[in-house]
MDTraj code that builds the backbone (N, CA, C; nanometers):
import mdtraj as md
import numpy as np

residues = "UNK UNK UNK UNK UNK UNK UNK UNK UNK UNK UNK UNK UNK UNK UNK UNK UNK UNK UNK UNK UNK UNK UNK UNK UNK UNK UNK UNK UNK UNK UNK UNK UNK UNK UNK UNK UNK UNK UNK UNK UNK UNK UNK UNK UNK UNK UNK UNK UNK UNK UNK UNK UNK UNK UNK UNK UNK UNK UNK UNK UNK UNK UNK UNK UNK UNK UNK UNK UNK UNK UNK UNK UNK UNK UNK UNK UNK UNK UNK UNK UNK UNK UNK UNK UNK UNK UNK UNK UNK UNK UNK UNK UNK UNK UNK UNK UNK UNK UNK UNK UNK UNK UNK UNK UNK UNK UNK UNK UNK UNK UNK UNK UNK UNK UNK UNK UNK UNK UNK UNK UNK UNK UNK UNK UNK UNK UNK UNK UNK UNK UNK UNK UNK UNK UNK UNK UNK UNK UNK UNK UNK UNK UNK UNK UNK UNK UNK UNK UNK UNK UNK UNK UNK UNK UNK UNK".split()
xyz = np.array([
    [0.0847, -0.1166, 0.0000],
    [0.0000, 0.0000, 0.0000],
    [0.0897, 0.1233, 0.0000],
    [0.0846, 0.2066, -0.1084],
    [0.1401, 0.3802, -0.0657],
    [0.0527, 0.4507, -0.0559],
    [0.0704, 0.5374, 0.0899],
    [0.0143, 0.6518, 0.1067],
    [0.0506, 0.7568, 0.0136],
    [0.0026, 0.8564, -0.0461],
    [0.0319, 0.9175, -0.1752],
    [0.0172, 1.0481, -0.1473],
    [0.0676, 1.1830, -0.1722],
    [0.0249, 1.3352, -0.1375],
    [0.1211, 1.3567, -0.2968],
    [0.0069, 1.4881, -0.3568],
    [0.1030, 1.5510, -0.4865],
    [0.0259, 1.7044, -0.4584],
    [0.1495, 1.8178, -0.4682],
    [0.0823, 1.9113, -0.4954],
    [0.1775, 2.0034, -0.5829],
    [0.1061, 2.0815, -0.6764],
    [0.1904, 2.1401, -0.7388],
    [0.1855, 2.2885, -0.6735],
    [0.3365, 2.3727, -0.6587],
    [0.3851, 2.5009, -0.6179],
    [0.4617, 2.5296, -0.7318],
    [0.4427, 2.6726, -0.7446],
    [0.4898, 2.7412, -0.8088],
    [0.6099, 2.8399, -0.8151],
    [0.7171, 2.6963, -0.7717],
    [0.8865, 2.7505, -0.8119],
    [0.9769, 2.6443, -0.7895],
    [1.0823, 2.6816, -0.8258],
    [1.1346, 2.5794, -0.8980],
    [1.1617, 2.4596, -0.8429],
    [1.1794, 2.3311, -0.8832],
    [1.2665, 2.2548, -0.8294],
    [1.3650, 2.1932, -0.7098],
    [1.4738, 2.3215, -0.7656],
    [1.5628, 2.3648, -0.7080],
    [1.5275, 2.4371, -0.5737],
    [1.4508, 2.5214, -0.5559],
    [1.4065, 2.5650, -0.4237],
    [1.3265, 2.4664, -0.3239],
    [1.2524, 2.3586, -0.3944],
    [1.1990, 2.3084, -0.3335],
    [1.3320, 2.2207, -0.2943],
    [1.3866, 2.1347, -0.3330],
    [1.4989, 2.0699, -0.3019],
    [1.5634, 2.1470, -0.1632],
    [1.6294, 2.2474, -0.2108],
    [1.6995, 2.3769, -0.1094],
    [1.6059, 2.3497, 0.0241],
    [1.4747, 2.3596, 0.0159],
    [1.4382, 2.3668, 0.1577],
    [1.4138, 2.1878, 0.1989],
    [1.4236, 2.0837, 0.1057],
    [1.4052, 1.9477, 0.1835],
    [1.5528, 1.9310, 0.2552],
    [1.6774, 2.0148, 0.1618],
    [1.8128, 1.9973, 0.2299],
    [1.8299, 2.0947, 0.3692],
    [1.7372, 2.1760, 0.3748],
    [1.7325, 2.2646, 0.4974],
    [1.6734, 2.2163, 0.5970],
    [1.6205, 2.0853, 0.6459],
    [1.5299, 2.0411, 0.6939],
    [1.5805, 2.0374, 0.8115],
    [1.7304, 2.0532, 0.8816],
    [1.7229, 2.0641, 1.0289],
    [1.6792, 2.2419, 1.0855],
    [1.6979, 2.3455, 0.9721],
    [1.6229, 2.4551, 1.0012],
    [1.4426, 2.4683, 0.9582],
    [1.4088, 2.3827, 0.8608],
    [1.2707, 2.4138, 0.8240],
    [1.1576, 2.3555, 0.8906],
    [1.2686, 2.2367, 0.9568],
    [1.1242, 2.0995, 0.9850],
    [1.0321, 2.1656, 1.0813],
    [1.0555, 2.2406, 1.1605],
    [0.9390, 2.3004, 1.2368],
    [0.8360, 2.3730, 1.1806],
    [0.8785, 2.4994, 1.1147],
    [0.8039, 2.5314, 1.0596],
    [0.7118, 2.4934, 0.9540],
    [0.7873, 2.3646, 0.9013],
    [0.7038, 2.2821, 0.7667],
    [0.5663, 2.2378, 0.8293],
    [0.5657, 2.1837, 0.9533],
    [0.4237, 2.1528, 0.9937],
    [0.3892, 2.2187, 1.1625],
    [0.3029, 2.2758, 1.2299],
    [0.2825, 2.2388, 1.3314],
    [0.2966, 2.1482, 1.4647],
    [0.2756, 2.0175, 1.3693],
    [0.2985, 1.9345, 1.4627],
    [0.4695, 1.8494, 1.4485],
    [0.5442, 1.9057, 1.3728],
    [0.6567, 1.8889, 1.3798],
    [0.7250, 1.9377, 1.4903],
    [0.8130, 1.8452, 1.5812],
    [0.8696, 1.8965, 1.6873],
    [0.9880, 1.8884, 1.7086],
    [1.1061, 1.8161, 1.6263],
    [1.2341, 1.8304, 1.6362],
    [1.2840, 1.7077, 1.5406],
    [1.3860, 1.7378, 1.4265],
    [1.4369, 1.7506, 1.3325],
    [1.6512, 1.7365, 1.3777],
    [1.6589, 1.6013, 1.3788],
    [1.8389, 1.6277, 1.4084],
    [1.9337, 1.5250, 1.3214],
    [2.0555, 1.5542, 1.3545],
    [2.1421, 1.4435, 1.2748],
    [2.2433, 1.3699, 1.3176],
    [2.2135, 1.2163, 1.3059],
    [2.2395, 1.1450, 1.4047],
    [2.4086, 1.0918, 1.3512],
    [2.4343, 1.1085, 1.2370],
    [2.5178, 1.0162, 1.1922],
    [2.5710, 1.0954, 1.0632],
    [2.6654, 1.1553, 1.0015],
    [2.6882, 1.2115, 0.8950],
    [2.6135, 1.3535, 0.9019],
    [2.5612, 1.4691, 0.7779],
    [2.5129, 1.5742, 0.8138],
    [2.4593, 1.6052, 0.6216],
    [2.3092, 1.6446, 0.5952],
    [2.2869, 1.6793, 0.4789],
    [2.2108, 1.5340, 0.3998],
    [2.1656, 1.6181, 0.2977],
    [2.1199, 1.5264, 0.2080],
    [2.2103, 1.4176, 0.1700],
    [2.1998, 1.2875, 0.1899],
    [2.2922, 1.2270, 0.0808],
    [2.3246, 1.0610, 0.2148],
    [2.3326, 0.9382, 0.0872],
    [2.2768, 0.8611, 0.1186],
    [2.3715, 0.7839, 0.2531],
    [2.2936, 0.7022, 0.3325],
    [2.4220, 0.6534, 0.4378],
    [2.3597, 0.7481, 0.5661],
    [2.3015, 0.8434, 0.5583],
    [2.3374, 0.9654, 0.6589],
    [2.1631, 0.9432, 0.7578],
    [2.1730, 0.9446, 0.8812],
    [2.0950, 0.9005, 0.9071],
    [2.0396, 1.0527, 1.0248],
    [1.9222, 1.0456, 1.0726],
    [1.8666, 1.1177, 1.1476],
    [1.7276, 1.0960, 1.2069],
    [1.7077, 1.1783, 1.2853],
    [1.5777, 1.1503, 1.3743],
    [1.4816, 1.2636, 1.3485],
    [1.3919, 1.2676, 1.3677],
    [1.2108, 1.3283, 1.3715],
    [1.1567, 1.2831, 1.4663],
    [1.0868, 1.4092, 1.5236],
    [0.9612, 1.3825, 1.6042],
    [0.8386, 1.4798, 1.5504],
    [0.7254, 1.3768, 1.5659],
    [0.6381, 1.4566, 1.4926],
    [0.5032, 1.3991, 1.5545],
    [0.3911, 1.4743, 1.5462],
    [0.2835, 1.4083, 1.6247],
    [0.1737, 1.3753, 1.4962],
    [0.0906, 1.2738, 1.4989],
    [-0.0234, 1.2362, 1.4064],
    [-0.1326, 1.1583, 1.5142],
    [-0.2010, 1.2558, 1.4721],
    [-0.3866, 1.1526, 1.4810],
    [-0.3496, 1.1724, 1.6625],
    [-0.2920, 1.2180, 1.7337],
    [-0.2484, 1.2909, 1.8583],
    [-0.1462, 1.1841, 1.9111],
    [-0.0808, 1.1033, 1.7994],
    [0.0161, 1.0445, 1.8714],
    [0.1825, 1.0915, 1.8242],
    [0.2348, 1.0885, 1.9452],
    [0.3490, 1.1566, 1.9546],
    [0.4542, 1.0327, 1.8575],
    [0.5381, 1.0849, 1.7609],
    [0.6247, 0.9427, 1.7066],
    [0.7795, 0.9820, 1.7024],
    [0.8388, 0.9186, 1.7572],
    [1.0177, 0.9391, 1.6944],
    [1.0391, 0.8496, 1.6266],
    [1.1064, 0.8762, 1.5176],
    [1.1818, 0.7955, 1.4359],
    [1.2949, 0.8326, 1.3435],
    [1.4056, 0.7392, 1.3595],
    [1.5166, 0.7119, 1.3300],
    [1.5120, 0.7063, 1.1914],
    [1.6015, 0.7492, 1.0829],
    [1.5941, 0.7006, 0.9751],
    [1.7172, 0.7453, 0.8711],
    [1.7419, 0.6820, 0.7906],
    [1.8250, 0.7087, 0.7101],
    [1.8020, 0.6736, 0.5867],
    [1.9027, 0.7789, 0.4805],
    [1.8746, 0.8295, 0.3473],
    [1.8943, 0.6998, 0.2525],
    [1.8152, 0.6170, 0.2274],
    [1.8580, 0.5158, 0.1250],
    [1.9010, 0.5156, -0.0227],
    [1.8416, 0.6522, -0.0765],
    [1.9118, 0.6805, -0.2268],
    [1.8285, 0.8422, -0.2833],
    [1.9320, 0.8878, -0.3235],
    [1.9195, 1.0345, -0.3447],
    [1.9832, 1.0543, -0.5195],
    [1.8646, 1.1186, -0.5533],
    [1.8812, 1.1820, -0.6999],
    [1.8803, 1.3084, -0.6877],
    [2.0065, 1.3765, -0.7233],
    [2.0657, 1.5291, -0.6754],
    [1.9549, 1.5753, -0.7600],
    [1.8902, 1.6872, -0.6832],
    [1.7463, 1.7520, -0.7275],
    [1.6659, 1.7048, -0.8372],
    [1.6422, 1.5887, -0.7643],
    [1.4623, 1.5804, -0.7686],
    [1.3893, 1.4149, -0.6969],
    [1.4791, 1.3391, -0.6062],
    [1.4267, 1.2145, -0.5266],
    [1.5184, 1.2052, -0.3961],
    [1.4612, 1.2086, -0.3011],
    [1.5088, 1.1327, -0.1317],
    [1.4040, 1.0357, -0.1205],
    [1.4330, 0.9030, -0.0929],
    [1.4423, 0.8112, -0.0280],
    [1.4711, 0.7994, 0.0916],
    [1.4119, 0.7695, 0.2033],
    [1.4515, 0.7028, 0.3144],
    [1.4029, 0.6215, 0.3772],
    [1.4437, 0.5182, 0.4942],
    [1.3743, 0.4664, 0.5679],
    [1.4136, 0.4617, 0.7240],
    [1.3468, 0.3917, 0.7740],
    [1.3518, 0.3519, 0.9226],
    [1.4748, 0.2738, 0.9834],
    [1.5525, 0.3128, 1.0545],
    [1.7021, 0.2046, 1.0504],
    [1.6295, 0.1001, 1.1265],
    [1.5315, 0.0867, 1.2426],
    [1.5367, -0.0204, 1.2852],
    [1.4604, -0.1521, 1.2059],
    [1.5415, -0.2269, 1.2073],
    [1.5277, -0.3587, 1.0954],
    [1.3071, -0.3774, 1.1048],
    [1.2962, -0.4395, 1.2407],
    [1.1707, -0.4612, 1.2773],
    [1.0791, -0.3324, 1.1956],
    [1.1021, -0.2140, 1.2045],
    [0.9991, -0.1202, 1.1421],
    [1.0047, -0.1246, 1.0086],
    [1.1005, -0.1602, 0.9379],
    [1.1494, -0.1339, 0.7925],
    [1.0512, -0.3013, 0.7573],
    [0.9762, -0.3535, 0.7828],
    [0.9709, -0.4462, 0.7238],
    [0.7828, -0.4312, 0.7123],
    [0.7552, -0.3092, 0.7740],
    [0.6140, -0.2864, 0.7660],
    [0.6424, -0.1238, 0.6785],
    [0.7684, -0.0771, 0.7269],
    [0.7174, 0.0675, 0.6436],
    [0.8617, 0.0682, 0.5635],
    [0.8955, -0.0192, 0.4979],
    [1.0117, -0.0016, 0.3574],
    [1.0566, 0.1451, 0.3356],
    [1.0001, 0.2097, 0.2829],
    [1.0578, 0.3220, 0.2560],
    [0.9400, 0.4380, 0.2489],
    [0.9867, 0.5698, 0.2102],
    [0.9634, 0.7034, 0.2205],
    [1.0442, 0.7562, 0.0952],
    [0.9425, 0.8448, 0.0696],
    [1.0286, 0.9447, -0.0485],
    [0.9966, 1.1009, -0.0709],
    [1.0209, 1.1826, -0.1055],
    [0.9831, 1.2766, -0.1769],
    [1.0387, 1.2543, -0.2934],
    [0.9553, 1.3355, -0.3984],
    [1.0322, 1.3031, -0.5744],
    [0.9893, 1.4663, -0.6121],
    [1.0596, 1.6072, -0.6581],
    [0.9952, 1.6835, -0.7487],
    [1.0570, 1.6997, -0.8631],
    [0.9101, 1.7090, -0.9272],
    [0.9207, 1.6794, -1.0793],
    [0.9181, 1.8526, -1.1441],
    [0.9905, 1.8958, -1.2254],
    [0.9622, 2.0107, -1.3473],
    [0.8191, 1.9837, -1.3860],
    [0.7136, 2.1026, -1.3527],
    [0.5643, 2.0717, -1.4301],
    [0.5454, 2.2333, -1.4565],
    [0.5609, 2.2560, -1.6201],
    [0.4969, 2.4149, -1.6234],
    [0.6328, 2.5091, -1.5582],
    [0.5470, 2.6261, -1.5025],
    [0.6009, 2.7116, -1.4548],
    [0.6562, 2.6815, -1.3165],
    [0.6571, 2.5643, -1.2883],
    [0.6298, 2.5040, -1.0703],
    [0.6885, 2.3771, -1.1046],
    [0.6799, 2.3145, -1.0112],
    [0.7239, 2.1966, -0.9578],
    [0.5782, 2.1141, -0.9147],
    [0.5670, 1.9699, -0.9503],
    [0.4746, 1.9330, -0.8479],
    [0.6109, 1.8319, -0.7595],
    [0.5462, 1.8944, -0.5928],
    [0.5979, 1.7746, -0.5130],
    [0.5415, 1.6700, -0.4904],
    [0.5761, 1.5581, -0.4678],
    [0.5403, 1.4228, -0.4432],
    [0.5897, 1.3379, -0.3187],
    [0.5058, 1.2787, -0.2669],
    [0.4989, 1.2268, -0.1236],
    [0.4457, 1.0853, -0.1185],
    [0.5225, 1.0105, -0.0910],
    [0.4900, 0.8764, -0.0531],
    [0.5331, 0.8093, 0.0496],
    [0.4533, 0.7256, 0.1246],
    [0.4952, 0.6172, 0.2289],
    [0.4633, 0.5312, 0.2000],
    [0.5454, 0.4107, 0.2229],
    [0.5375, 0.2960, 0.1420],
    [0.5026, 0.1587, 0.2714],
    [0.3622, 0.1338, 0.2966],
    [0.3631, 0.0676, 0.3773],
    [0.2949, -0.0998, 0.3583],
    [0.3476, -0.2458, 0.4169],
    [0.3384, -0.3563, 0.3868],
    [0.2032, -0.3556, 0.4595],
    [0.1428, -0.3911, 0.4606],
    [0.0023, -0.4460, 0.5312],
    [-0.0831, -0.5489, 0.4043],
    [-0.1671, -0.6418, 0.4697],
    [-0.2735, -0.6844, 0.4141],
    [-0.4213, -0.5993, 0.4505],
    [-0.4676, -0.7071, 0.3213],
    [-0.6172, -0.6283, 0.3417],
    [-0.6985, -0.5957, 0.5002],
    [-0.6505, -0.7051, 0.5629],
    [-0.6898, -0.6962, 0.7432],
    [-0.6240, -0.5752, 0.7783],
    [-0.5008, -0.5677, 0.7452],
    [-0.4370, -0.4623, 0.7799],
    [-0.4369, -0.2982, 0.7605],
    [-0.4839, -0.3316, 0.6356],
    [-0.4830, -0.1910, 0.5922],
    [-0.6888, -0.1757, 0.6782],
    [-0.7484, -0.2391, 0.6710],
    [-0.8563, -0.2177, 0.7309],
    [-0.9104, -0.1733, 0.8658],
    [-0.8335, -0.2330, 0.9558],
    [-0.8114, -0.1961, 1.1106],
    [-0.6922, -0.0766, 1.1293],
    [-0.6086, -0.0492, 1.0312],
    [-0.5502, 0.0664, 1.0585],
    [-0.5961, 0.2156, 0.9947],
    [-0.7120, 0.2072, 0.9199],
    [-0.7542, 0.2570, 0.8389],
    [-0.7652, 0.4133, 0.8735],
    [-0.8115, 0.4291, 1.0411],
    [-0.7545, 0.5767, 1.0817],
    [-0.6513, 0.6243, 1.0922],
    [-0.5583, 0.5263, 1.1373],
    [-0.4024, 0.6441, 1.1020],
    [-0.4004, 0.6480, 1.0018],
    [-0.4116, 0.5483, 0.8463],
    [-0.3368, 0.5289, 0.7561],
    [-0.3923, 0.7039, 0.6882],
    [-0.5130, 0.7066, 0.7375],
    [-0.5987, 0.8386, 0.7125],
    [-0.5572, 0.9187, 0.7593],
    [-0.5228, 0.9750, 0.8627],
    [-0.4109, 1.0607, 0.9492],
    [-0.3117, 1.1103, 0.9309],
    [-0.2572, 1.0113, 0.8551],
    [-0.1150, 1.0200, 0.8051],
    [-0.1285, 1.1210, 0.6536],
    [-0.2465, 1.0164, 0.5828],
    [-0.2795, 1.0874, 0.4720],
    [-0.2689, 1.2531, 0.4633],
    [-0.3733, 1.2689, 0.5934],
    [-0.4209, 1.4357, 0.6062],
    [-0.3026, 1.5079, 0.6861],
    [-0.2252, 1.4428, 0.7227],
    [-0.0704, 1.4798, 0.7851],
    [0.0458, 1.5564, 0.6565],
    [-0.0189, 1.4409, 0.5786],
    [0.1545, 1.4640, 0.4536],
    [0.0350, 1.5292, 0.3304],
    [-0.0883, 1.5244, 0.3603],
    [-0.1552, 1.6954, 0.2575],
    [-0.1230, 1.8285, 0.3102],
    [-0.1438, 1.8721, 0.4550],
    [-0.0881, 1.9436, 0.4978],
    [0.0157, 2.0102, 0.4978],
    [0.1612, 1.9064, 0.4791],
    [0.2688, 1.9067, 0.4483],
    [0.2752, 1.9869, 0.3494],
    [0.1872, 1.9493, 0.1875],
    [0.2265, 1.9613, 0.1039],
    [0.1735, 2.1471, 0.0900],
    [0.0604, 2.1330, 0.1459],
    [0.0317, 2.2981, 0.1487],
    [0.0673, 2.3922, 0.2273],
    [0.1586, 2.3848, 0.2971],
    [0.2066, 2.4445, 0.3911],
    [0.3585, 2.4657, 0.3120],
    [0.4243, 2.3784, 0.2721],
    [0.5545, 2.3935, 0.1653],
    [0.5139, 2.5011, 0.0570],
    [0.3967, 2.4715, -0.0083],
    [0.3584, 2.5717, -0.1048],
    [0.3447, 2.7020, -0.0304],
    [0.2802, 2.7070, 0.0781],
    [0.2642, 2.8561, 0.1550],
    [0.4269, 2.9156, 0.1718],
    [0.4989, 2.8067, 0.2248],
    [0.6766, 2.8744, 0.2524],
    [0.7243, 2.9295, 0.1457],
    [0.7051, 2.8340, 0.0488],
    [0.7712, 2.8480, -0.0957],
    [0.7394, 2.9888, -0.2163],
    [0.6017, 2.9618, -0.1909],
    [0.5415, 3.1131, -0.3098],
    [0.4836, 3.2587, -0.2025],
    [0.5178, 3.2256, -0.1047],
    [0.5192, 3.3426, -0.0292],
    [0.6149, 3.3593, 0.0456],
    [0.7184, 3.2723, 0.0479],
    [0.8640, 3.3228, 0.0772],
    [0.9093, 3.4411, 0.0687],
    [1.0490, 3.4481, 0.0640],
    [1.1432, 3.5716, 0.0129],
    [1.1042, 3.6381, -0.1107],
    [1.0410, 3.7057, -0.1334],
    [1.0390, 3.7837, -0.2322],
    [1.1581, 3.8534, -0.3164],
    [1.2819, 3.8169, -0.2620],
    [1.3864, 3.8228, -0.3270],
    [1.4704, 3.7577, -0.4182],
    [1.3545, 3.6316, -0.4456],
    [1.4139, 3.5226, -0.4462],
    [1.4654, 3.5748, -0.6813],
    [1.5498, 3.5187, -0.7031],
    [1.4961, 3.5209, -0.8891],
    [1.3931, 3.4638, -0.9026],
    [1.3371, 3.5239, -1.0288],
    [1.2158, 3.4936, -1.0879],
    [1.2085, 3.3475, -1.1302],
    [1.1343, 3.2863, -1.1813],
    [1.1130, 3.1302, -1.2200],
    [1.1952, 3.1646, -1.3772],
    [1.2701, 3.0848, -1.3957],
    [1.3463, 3.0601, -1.5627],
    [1.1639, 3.0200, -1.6260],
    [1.1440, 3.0471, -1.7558],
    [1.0395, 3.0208, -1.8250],
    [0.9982, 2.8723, -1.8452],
])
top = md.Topology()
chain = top.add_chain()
for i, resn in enumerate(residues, 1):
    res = top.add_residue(resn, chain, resSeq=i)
    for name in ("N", "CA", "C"):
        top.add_atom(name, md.element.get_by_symbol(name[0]), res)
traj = md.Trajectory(xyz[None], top)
């Protein structure tokens, strides 16, 4: 099963990238319920390098450990969960942004193992999560196109 979020903002790429690599300064502000953002092992985008999040969903508080499993220099992060036991229900995580138009759409996935029982009895977080990483995605667009106004204009 992937949980799925796409939204398109209007600038580039590259900025959007810039702020997923800023993420021990942005992660708070990216959501509300984001509460601390660090680096456990290495430092920056790039694969091997591992770090922690805390973040709250559906009112539960979560830490998790994780590290960068494969990175396409502007435009895919990959990661997952280092501990073996979690990685075998939630494989991986990504963001991907794609060139669309004048913007970028970002893309959001969690990649989680369950069966049909499973995905059925979890069906409120899996929903939670959903309305967690939409949020995400409009709240990036709010940072992003109402940012710095200094920023250069979008290339055509």
């Amino acid at each position: 099963m992937v949980l799925q979020s796409e939204i398109w903002i209007r600038t580039s790429p590259d900025q959007v990238m810039r702020f997923l690599e800023g993420m021990e300064q942005n992660y708070t502000q990216w959501h509300p319920d984001h509460h601390r953002f660090e680096w456990i092992e290495g430092r920056g985008v790039a694969e091997g390098v591992v770090f922690q999040f805390d973040e709250e969903i559906a009112g539960k508080s979560r830490s998790r450990e994780a590290v960068y499993t494969r990175v396409v220099e502007g435009r895919h992060i990959e990661f997952a969960p280092t501990s073996r036991f979690l990685r075998l229900f939630l494989p991986r995580m990504l963001f991907r942004v794609v060139s669309e138009g004048k913007g970028s759409r970002f893309i959001q996935e969690v990649h989680v193992r369950v069966g049909p029982l499973g995905a059925r009895l979890n069906r409120r977080e899996f929903e939670a999560v959903r309305q967690h990483m939409r949020e995400e995605g409009e709240n990036l667009k709010r940072l992003l196109e109402e940012g710095d106004r200094t920023d250069p204009p979008l290339r055509p």
